[in-house]
C-alpha positions, 0 to 999 in steps of 0.5 A: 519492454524487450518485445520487438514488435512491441517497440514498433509499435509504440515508435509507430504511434509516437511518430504518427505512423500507426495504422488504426490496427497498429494501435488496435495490437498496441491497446491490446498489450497494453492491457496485458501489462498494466505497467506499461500504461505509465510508461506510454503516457509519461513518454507521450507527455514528453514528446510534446516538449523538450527533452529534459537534459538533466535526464539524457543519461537512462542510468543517472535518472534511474538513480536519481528516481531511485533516490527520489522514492527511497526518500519518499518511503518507497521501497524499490530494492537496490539500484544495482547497474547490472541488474538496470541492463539485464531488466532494460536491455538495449533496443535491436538496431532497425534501420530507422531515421533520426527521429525514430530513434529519438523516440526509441530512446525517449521510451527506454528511459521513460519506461526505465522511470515510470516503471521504477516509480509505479512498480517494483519488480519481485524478487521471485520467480513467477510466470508472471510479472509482478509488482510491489508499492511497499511504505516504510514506518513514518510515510504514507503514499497515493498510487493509481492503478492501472484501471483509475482505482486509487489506493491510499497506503498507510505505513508500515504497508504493501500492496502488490499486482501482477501484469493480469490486473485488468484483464478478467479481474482487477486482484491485488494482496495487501499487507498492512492499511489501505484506504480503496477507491475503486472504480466500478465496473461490474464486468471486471470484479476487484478482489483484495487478498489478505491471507486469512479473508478476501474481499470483493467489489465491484466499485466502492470506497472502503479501508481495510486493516491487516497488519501480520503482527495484529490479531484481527482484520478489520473491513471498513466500508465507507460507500458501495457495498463489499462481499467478504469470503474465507479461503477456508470457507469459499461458500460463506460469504458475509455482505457489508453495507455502508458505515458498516466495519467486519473484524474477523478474529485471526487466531479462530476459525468457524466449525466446518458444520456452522454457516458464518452467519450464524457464527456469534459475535463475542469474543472469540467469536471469528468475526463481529459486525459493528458500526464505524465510529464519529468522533468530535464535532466533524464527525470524523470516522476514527477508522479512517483517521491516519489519512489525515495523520491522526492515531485514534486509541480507545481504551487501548493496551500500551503495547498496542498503542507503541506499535500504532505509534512505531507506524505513525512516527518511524520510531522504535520503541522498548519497552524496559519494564513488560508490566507497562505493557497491559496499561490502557490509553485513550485520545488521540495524537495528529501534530504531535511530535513523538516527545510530546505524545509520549509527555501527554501520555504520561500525564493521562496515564493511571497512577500504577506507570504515571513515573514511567521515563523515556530516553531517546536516541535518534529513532529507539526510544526506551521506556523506563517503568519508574525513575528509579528502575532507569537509574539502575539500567 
């Protein structure tokens, strides 16, 4: 926001001094900052009402938006005061009239508040801005990108952009969950990277799971279609259809020799198509359960489910005994408490660890293989 042609040009538009190729230059670095959008349209929603005087100091509502995310989940990085001048300086001095200048200090503090909301500077050096929504264990949020694809970001998750989005391609990297609504549009693909697969769209509604701790990648396509590819495989690319989900096994990789079609499907196999699962009189999709707070595990190892619930809860568990580790569990949890998950797990659990305990102080909880082996800690 330090472009001074940029400045006069928003104050040209706000005050309803813009030439149409005055807006036309506006448009056009517009969409080369994807960020900026939220800043004009927040700044002109307030320009058409009073300004809030809670907000007039630019440092105490970048502060008080600070706090706001962070008890939200959202990570934004310190609240730093020299890091706020450096990153937002202070407008050159032009020889405007009052109301030029209201509008110039309504788009700093605008601009300081959407942008600390929908980004988060990255912390390297790039020749490109770049932006990163990152949630903690136990939050979830709903963003907009600049194009009007929503993305819904499970816990644990975080999806960065740089200023290019929307330009030629619509790319992000994700790390963690996320559920995708894309808005179509083939001139302009959306490309999702992470790390081992990408994955590309053109508009479509879909989830994808990849947690670094985790050993497989799943792709869950609810509409549209999806073409995923393998950087170290650029010329294989699998399609997926609807009710269709991809799991591709990270610790393999396809001989070079063999198309991945053709790459079987047991278990270490690089990857396995199968059908998302329904489940309960609804017929929910189990892939997409944590959009409505639900943890499905089916047959699942108990390390495996502890760190689902780490995620779900913003818990930490230890587990005092490793042979707990291997035992399965199947159900489901949504309005529990994390007490009450754990009781009922130990009450469906198969006889070897039906003794297991647990203490809990605040967010660690250690469980115990039996009574007697807490006693002896």
């Amino acid at each position: 926001m330090d472009n001074p042609k940029l400045w006069t040009l928003i104050v040209r538009k706000l005050s309803g001094e813009a030439s149409a190729d005055d807006l036309k230059e506006l448009e056009s670095m517009l969409r080369c900052d994807p960020a900026l959008h939220y800043s004009l349209e927040a700044l002109q929603d307030v320009w058409q009402k009073k300004a809030n005087p809670a907000l007039e100091n630019a440092e105490a509502a970048y502060q008080h938006h600070f706090e706001r995310m962070k008890a939200l989940g959202i990570d934004m990085g310190n609240p730093d005061a020299a890091a706020f001048h450096e990153t937002f300086p202070d407008p050159p001095r032009w020889k405007w009239g009052w109301k030029s200048w209201t509008v110039l200090a309504s788009t700093l503090l605008l601009a300081i508040i959407s942008y600390t909301y929908y980004t988060h500077p990255s912390t390297t050096i790039s020749q490109k801005p770049h932006w990163e929504v990152v949630t903690h264990n136990g939050t979830r949020t709903n963003l907009l990108l600049p194009d009007g694809s929503s993305v819904w970001l499970n816990a644990g998750s975080s999806l960065s952009y740089d200023s290019l989005y929307g330009t030629k391609l619509r790319e992000v990297s994700l790390s963690g969950e996320a559920y995708f609504d894309v808005v179509r549009n083939p001139e302009k693909p959306f490309i999702i990277h992470t790390g081992k697969i990408n994955i590309k769209v053109l508009g479509t509604t879909f989830n994808v799971k990849s947690y670094p701790e985790e050993k497989t990648i799943e792709t869950s396509l609810i509409r549209g279609s999806i073409e995923v590819s393998f950087p170290s495989l650029p010329s294989k690319k699998i399609i997926l259809h609807p009710n269709q989900k991809l799991v591709v096994n990270k610790t393999e990789s396809a001989p070079a020799n063999e198309p991945v079609q053709n790459q079987p499907a047991g278990k270490d196999a690089l990857f396995s198509i199968q059908h998302l699962v329904r489940t309960g009189s609804d017929s929910a999709i189990v892939e997409t359960g944590w959009m409505q707070n639900r943890l499905y595990f089916n047959d699942m190892s108990f390390h495996d489910l502890l760190k689902n619930m780490e995620r779900k809860y913003g818990v930490t568990f230890k587990l005092s005994d490793t042979s707990l580790e291997a035992a399965h569990f199947t159900g489901s949890f949504q309005d529990e408490t994390v007490s009450e998950a754990l009781d009922a797990l130990r009450i469906t659990a198969d006889k070897a660890i039906s003794d297991f305990s647990y203490d809990m102080d605040g967010n660690q909880i250690i469980i115990y293989g039996n009574r007697a082996a807490k006693q002896q800690q």
